[in-house]
C-alpha atoms as an extended CHARMM CRD file, in Angstrom:
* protein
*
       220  EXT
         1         1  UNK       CA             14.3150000000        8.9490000000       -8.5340000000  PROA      1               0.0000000000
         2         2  UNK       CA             12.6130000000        6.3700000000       -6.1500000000  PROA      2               0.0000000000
         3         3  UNK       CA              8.6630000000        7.1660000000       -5.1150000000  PROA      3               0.0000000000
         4         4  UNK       CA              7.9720000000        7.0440000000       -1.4880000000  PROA      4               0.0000000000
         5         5  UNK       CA              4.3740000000        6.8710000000       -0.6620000000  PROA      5               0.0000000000
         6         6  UNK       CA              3.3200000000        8.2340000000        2.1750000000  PROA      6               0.0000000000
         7         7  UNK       CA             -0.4170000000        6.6350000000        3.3100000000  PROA      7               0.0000000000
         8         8  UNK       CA             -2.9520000000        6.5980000000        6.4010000000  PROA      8               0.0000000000
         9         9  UNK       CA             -6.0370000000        5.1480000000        5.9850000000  PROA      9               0.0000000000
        10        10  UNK       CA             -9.8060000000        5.9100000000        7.1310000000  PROA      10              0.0000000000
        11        11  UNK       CA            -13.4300000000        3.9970000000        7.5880000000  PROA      11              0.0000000000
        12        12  UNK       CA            -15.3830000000        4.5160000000        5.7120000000  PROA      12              0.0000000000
        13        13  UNK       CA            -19.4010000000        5.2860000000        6.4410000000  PROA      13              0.0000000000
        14        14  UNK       CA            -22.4270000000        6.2570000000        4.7280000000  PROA      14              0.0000000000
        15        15  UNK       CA            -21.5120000000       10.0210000000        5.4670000000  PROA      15              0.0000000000
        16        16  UNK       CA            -18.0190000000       10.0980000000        3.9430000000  PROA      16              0.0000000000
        17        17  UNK       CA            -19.3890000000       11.6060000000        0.4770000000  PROA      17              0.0000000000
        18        18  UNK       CA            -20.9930000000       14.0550000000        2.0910000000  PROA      18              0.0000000000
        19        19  UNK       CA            -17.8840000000       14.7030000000        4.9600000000  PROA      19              0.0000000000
        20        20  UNK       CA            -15.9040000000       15.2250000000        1.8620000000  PROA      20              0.0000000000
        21        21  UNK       CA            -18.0130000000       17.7910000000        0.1150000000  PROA      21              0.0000000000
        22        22  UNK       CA            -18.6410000000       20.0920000000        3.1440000000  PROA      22              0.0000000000
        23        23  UNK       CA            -14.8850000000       20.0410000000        3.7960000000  PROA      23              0.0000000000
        24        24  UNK       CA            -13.9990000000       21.1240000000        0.2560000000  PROA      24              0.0000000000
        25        25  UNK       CA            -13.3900000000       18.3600000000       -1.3000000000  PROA      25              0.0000000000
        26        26  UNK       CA            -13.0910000000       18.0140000000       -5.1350000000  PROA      26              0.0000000000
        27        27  UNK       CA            -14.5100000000       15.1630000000       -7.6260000000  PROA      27              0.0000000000
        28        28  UNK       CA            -11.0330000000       14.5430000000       -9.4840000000  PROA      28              0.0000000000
        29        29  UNK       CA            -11.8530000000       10.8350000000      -11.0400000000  PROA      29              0.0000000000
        30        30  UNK       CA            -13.8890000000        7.1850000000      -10.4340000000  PROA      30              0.0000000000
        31        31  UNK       CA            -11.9770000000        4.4730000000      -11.9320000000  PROA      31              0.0000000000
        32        32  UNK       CA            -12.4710000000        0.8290000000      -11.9140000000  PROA      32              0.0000000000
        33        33  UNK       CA             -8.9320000000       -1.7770000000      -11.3710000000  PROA      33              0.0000000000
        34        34  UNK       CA             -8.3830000000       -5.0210000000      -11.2340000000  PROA      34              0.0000000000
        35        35  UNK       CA             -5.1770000000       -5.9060000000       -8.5550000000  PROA      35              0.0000000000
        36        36  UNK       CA             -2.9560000000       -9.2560000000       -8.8410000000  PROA      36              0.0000000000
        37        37  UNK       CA             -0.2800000000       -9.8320000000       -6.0440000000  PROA      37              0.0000000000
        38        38  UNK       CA              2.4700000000      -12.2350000000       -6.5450000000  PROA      38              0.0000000000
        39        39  UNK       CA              4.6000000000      -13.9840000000       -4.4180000000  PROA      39              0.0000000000
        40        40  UNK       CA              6.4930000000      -17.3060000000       -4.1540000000  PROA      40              0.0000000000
        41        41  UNK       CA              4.7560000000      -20.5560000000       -2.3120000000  PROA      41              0.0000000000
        42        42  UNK       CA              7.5190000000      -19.7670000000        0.7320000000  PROA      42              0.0000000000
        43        43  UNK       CA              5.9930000000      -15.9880000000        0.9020000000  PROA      43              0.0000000000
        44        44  UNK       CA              9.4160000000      -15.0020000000        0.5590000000  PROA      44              0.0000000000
        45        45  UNK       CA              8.1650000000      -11.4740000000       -0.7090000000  PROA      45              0.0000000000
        46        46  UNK       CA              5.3050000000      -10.7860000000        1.8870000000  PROA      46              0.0000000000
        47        47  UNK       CA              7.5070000000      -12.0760000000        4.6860000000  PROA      47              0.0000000000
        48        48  UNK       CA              9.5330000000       -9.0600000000        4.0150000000  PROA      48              0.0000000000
        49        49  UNK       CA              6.7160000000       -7.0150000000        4.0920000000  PROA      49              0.0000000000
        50        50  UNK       CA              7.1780000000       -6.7560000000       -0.1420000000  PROA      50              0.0000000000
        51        51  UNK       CA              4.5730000000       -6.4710000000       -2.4590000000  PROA      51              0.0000000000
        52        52  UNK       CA              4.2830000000       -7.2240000000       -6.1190000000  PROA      52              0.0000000000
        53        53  UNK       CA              1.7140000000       -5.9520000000       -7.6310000000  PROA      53              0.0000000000
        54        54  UNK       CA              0.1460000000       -5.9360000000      -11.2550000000  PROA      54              0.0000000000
        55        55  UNK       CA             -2.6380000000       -3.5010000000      -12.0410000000  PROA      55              0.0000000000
        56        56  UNK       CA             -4.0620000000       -3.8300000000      -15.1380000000  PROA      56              0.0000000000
        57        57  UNK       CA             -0.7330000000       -4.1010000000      -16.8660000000  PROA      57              0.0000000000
        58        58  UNK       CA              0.9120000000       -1.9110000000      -14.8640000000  PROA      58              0.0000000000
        59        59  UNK       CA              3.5260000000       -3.5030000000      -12.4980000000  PROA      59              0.0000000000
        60        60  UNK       CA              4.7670000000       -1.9690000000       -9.2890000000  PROA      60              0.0000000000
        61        61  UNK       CA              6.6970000000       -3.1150000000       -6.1690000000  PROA      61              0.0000000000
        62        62  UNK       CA              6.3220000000       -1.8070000000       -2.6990000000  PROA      62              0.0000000000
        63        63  UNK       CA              8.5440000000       -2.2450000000        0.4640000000  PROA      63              0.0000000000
        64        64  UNK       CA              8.8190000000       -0.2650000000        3.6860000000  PROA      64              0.0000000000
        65        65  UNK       CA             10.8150000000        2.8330000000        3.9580000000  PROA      65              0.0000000000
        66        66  UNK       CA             12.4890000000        1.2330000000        7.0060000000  PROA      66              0.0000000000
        67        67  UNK       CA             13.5470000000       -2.3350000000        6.4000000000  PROA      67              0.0000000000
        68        68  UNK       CA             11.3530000000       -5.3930000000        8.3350000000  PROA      68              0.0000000000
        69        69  UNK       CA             15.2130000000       -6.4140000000        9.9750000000  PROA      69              0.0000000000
        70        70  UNK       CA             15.5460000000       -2.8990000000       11.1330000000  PROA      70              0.0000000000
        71        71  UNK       CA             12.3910000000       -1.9110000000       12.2590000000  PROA      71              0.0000000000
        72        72  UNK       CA             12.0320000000       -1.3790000000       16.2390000000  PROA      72              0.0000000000
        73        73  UNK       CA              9.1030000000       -0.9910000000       18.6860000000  PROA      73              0.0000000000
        74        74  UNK       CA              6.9600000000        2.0980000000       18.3340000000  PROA      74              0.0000000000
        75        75  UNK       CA              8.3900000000        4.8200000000       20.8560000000  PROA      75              0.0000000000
        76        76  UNK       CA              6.1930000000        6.9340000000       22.9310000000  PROA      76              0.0000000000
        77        77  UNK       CA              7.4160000000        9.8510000000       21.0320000000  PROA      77              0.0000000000
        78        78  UNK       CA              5.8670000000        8.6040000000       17.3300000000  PROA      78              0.0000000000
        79        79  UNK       CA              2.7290000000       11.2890000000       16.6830000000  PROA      79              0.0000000000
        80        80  UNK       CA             -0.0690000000        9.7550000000       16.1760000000  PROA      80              0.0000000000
        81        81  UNK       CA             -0.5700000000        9.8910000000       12.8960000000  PROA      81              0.0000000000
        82        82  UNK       CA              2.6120000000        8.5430000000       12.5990000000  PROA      82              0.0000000000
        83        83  UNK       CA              1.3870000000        5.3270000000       15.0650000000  PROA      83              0.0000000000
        84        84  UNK       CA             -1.5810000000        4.5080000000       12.1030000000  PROA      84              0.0000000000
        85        85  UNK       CA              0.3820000000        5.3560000000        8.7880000000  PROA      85              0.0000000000
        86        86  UNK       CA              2.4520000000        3.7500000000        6.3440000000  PROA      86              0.0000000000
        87        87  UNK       CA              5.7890000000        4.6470000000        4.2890000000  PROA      87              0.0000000000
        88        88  UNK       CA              6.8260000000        2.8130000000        1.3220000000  PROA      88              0.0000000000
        89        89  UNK       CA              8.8920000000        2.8880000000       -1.2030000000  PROA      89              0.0000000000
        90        90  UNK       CA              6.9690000000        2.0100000000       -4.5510000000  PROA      90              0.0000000000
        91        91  UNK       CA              9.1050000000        0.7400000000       -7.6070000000  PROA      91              0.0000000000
        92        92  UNK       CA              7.3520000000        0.9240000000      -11.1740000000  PROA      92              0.0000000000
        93        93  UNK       CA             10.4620000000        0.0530000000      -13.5250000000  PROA      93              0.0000000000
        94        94  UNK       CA              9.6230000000       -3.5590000000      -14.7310000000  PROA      94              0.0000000000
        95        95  UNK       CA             13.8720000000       -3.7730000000      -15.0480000000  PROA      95              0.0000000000
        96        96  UNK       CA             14.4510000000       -2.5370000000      -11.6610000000  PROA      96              0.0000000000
        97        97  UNK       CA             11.3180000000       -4.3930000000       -9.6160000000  PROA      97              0.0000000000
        98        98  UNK       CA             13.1230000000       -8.1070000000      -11.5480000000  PROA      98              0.0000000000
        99        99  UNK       CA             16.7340000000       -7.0230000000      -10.3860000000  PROA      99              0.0000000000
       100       100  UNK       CA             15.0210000000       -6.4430000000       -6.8200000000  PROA      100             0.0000000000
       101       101  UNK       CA             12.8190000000       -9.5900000000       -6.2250000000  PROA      101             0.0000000000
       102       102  UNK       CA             15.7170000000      -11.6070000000       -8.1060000000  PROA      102             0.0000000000
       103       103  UNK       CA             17.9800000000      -10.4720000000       -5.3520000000  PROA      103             0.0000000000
       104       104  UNK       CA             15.5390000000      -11.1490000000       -2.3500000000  PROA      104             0.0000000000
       105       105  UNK       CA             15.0100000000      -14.3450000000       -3.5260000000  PROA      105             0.0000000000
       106       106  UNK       CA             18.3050000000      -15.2010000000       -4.3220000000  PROA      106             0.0000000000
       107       107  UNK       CA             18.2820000000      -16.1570000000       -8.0170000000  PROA      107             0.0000000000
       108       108  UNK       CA             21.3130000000      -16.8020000000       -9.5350000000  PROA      108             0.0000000000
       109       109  UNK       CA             20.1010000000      -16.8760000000      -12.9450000000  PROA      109             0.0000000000
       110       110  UNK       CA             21.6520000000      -14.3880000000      -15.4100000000  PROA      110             0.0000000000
       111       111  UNK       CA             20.3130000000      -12.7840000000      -18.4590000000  PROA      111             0.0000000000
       112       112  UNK       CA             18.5720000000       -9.9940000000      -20.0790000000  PROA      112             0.0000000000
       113       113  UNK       CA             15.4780000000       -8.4970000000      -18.2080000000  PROA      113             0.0000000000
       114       114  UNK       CA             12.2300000000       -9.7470000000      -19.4530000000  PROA      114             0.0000000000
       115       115  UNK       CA              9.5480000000       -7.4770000000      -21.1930000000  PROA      115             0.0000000000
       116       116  UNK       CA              6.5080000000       -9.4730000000      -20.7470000000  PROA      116             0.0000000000
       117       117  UNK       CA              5.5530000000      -12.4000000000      -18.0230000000  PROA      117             0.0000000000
       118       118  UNK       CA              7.8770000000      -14.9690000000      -18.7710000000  PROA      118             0.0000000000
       119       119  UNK       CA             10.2530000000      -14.2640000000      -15.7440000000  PROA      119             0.0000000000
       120       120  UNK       CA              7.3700000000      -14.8670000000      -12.7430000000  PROA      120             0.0000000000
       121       121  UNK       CA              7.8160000000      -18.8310000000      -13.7430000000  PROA      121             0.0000000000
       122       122  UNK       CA             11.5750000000      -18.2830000000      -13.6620000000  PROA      122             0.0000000000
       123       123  UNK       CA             11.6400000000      -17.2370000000      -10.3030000000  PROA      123             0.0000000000
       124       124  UNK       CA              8.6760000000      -19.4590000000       -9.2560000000  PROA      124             0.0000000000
       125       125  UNK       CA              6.2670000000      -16.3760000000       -8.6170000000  PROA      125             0.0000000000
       126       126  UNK       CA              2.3400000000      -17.0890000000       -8.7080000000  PROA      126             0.0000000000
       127       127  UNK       CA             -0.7920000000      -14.7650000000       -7.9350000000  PROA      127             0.0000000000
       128       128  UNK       CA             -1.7260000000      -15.5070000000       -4.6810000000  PROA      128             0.0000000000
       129       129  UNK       CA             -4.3970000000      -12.5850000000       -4.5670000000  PROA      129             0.0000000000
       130       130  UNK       CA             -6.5290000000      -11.1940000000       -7.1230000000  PROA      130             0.0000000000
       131       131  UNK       CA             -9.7630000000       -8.6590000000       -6.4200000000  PROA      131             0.0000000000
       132       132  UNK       CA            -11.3450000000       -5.3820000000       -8.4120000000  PROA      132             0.0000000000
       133       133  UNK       CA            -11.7820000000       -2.1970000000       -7.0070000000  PROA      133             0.0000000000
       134       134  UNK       CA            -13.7330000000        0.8130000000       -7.8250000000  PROA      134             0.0000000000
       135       135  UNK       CA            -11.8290000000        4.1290000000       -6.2580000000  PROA      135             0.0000000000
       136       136  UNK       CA            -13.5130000000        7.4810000000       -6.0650000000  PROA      136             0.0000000000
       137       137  UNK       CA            -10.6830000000       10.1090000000       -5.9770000000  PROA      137             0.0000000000
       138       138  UNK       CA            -10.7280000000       13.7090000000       -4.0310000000  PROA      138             0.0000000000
       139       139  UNK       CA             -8.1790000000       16.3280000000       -3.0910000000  PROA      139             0.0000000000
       140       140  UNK       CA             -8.2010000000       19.1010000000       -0.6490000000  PROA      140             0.0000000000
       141       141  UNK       CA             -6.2330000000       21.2300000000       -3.3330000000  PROA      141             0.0000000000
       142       142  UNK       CA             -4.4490000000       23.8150000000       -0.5380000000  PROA      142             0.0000000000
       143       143  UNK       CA             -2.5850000000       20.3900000000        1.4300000000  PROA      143             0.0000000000
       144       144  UNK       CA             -1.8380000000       18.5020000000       -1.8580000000  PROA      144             0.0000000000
       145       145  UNK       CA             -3.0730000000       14.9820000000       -0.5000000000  PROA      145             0.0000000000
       146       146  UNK       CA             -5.2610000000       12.5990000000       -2.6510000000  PROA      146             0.0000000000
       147       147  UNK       CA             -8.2760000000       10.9370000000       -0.7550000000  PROA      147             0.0000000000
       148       148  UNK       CA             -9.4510000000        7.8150000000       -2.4120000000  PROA      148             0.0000000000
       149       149  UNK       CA            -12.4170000000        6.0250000000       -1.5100000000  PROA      149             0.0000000000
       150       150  UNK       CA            -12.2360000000        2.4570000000       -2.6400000000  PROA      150             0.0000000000
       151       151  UNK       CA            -15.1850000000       -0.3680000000       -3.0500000000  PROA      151             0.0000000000
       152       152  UNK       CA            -13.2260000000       -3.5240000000       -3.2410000000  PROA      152             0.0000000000
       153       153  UNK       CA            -15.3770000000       -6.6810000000       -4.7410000000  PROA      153             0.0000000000
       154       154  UNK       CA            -14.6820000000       -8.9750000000       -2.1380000000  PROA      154             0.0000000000
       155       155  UNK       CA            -17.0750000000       -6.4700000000        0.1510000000  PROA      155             0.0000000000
       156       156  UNK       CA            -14.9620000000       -4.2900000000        1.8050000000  PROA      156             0.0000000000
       157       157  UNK       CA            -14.6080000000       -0.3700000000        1.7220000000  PROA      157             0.0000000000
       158       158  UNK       CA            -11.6210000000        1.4810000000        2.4940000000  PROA      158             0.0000000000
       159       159  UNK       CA            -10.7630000000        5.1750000000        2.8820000000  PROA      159             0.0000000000
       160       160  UNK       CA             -6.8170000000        6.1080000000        1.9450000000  PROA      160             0.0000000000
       161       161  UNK       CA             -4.9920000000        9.4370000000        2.1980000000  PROA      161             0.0000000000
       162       162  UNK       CA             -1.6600000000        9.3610000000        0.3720000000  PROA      162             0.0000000000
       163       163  UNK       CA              1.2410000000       11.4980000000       -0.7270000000  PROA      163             0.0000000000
       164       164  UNK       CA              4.0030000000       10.7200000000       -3.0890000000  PROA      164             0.0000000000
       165       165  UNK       CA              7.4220000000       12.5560000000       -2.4740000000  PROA      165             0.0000000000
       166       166  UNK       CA             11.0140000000       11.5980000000       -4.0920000000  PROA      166             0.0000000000
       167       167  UNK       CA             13.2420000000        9.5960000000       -1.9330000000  PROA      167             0.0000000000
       168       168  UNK       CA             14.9320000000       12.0500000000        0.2310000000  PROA      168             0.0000000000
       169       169  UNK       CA             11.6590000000       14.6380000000        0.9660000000  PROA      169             0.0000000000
       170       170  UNK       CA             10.8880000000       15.2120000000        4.2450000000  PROA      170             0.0000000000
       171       171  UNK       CA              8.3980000000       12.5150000000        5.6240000000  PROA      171             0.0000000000
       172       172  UNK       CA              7.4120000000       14.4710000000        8.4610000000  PROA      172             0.0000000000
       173       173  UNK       CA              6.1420000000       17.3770000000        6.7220000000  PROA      173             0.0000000000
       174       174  UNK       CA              4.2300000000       14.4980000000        4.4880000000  PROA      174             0.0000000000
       175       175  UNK       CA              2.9460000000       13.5860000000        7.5780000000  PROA      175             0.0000000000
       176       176  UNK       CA              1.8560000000       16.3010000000        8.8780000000  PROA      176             0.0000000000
       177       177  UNK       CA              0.1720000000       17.4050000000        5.7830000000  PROA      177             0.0000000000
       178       178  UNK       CA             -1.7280000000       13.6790000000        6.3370000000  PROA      178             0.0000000000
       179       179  UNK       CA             -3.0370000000       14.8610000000        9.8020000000  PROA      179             0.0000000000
       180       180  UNK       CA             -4.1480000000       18.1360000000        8.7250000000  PROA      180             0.0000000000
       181       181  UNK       CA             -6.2120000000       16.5660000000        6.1250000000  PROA      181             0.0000000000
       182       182  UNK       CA             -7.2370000000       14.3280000000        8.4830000000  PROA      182             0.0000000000
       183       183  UNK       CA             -8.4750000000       16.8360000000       11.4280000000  PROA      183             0.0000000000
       184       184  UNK       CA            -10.5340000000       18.7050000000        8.6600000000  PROA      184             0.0000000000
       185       185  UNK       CA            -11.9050000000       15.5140000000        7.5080000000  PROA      185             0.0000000000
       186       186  UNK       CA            -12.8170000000       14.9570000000       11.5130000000  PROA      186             0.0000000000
       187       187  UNK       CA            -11.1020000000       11.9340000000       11.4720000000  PROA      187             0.0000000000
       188       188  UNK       CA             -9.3520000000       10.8180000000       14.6130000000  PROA      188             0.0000000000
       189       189  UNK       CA             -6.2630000000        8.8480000000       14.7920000000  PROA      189             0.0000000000
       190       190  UNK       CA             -7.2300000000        6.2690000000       17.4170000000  PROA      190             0.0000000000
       191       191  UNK       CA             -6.8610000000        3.1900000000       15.5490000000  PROA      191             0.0000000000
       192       192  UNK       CA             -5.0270000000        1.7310000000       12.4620000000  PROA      192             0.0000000000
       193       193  UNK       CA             -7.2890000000        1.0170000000        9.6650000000  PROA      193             0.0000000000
       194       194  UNK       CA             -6.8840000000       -2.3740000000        7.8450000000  PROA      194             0.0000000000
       195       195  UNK       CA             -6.3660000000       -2.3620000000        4.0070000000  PROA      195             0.0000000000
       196       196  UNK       CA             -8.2370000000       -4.0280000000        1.4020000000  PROA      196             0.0000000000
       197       197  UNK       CA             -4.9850000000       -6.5820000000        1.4040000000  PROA      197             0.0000000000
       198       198  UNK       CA             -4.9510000000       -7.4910000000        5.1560000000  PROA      198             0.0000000000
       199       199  UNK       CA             -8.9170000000       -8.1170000000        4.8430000000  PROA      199             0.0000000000
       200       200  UNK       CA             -8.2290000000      -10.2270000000        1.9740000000  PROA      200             0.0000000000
       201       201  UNK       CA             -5.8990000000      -12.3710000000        3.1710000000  PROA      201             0.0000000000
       202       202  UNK       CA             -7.8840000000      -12.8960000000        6.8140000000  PROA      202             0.0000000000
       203       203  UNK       CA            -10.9710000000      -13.6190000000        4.6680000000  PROA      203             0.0000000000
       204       204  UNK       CA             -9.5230000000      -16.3880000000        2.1110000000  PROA      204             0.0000000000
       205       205  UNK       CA             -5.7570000000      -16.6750000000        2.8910000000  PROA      205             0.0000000000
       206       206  UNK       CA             -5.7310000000      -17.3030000000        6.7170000000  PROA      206             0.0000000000
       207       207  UNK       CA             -2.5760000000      -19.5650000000        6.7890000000  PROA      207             0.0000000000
       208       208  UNK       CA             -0.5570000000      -16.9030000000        4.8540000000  PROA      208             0.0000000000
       209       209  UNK       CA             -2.4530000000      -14.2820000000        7.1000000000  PROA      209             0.0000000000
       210       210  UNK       CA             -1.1080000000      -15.9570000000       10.3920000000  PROA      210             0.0000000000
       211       211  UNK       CA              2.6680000000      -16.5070000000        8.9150000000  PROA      211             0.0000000000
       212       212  UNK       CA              2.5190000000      -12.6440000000        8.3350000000  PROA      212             0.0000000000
       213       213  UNK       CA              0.6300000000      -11.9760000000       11.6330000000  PROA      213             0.0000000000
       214       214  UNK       CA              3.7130000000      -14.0550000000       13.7220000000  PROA      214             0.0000000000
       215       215  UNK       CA              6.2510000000      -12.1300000000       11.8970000000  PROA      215             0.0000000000
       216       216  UNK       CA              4.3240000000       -8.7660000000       13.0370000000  PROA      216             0.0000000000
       217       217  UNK       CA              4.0210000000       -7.9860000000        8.9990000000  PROA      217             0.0000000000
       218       218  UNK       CA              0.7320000000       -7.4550000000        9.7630000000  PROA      218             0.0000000000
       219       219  UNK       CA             -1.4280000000       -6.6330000000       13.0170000000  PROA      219             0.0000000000
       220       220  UNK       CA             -4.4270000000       -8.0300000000       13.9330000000  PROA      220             0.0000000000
């Protein structure tokens, strides 16, 4: 069964820690990874809104819940926590992410899946993105949602609350677990929060930046 993660993120200030702990917050782990993205020299991944990732040597593959070709303007109706979260889809089999990206990018090459590396060359895939973050993780055990506070090494910190349902759970109720977290954290919802990719990418990428900015993959 296919992850969907569910994800809003959050500044982060010199009184998170202690925001955390006087909302009941618990310490559940500190852990230290290093992120590479891959895509091909077209962007034909990212363009989609796709992204392959390899932590450590873990590989996963994230698109939206709602296709980039279907997606339509934000209605006056959307809640606002809605209006400054994300939804996707996250892929982990290293069988299933090469039948996807093959398919995307149109490779007509047949053959048994590879086990290690060898296929990124196939399909012309290089890392276009590589940076190490340390993550602090929390959870406010009674609404099930992880908070992770993340130090990325390029200088820029990040706040992230996230749930993982099956494909097929209710996102709404995800959702709304999200904002209730939220209010008790006193955040507000009156702005989307860049992530640690989108501040990457404005920082050393800017032409890719800009192709994903025109093709409203990203906001600015």
């Amino acid at each position: 069964m296919m992850t969907v993660e569910v994800e809003r993120k959050f500044m982060c200030s010199a009184n998170t820690l202690k925001m955390l702990e006087e909302s009941g917050a618990v310490l559940v782990g500190k852990q230290q990874f290093r992120d590479q993205y891959f895509d091909t020299p077209q962007f034909d991944l990212t363009l989609r809104d796709m992204w392959l990732r390899k932590r450590e040597e873990c590989w996963e593959l994230k698109y939206p819940l709602v296709p980039v070709s279907g997606r339509k303007e934000k209605s006056g109706e959307q809640s606002e926590t809605a209006a400054v979260s994300t939804c996707y889809k996250e892929i982990t089999s290293q069988p299933e992410i090469q039948l996807k990206v093959k398919d995307v990018i149109r490779d007509t090459e047949t053959g048994v899946t590879c086990l290690d590396d060898s296929w990124l060359s196939r399909v012309n895939l290089v890392c276009f993105a590589e940076f190490t973050t340390v993550r602090q993780s929390f959870t406010l055990e009674e609404e099930e949602v992880k908070i992770d506070l993340d130090q990325a090494d390029f200088g820029y910190n990040v706040g992230e609350l996230e749930m993982l349902i099956t494909e097929g759970e209710d996102v709404h109720a995800a959702l709304e677990r999200i904002d209730r977290t939220a209010r008790k954290l006193g955040l507000t919802a009156d702005q989307r929060v860049e992530g640690k990719m989108n501040v990457y990418l404005k920082r050393n990428l800017p032409e890719h930046y800009a192709k994903l900015l025109s093709v409203h993959i990203l906001r600015a």
